[in-house]
Each structure stands twice: as structure tokens, then as C-alpha cells.
C-alpha distance (Angstrom), angle and dihedral (degrees) to the residues before:
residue distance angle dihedral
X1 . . .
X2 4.23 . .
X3 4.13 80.4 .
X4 3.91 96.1 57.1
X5 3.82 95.3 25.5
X6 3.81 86.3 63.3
X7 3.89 103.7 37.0
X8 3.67 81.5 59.0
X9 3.50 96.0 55.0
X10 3.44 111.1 -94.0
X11 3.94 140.1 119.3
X12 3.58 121.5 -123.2
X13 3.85 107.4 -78.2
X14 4.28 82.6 58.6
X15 3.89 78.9 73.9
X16 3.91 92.7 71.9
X17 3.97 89.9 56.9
X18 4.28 92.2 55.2
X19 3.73 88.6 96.9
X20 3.68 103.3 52.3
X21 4.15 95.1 43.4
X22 3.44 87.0 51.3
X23 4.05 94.9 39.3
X24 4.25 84.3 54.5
X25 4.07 97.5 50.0
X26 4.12 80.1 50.4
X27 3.59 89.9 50.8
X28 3.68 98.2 42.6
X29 3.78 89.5 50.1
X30 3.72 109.8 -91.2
X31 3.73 96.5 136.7
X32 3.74 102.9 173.9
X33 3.51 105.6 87.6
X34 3.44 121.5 134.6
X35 3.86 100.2 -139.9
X36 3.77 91.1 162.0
X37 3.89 82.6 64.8
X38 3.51 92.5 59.8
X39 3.98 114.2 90.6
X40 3.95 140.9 160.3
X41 3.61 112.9 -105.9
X42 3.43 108.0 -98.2
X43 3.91 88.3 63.4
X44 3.89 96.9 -97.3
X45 3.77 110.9 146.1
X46 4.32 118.7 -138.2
X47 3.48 105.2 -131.4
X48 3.80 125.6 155.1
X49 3.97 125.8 -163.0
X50 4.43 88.7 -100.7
X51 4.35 85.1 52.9
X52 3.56 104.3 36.5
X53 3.94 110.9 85.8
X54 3.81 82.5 45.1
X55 3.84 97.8 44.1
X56 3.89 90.9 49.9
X57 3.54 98.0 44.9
X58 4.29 82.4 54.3
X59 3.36 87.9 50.1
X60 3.90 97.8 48.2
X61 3.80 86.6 44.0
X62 4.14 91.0 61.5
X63 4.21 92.0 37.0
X64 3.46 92.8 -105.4
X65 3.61 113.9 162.3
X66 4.07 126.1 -153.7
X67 3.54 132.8 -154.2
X68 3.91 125.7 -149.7
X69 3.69 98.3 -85.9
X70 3.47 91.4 51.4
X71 3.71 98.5 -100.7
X72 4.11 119.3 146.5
X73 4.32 101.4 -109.3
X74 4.47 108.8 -116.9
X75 4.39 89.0 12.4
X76 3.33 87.7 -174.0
X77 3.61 100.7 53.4
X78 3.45 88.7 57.4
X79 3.80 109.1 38.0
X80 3.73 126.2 106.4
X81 3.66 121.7 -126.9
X82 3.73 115.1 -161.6
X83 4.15 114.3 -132.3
């Protein structure tokens, strides 16, 4: 969240409100957000028992590899820095 928080413009505390902007374009119908893309910053993934067939299958889909903690395999390969 620090990573979009602050290529939109905001300082570190703007982190914390991530979750409910995105939360309120679900709810007012802006379905195309890819949550599964989302992840902390040591490369874990948040997944919950409802998401996780779906997130995995995502993540196979895009040849993205997971460890046993739940943790995206060579992070840094595959994490987007914003310009």
C-alpha cells in the first residue's frame, strides 16, 4: 500500500487509507481491480480461505510462484515500481 499510497501523492500515513479507496471503487462498481496484485512488502500474498482457489489460480495464470508461507518466489523480479 506505501508503493501506491505514495505514487499517488501521499506520505506514509496515506498508506493506511489504500484499503478503503479501493473498497469504495468496488462498491461503486469498479470491478477490475486486481486485488491479487496487491501484496505486503516482503512479498507475502493476503489470501483468505473464500479468495484462495481464485487467488492461486491468478497467480498460476501470470507464472507466479509461492513459497510455503505464502510469499511470491524472486519478489523482486516481479514487483512494480512506479516512475
Amino acid at each position: 500500500y506505501g508503493r501506491l499510497a505514495r505514487a499517488a501523492g501521499g506520505g506514509t500515513m496515506a498508506s493506511q487509507s489504500i484499503p478503503a479507496l479501493l473498497g469504495k471503487a468496488w462498491d461503486a462498481g469498479e470491478k477490475r481491480i486486481p486485488f491479487h496484485r496487491i501484496v505486503y512488502a516482503d512479498g507475502r500474498i493476503w489470501v483468505d480461505a473464500k479468495h484462495r482457489a481464485e487467488r492461486l489460480r491468478l497467480y498460476k495464470e501470470e507464472g507466479i510462484k509461492l513459497d510455503d508461507k505464502d510469499r511470491i518466489q524472486d519478489f523482486r523480479k516481479h514487483l512494480f515500481e512506479f516512475k
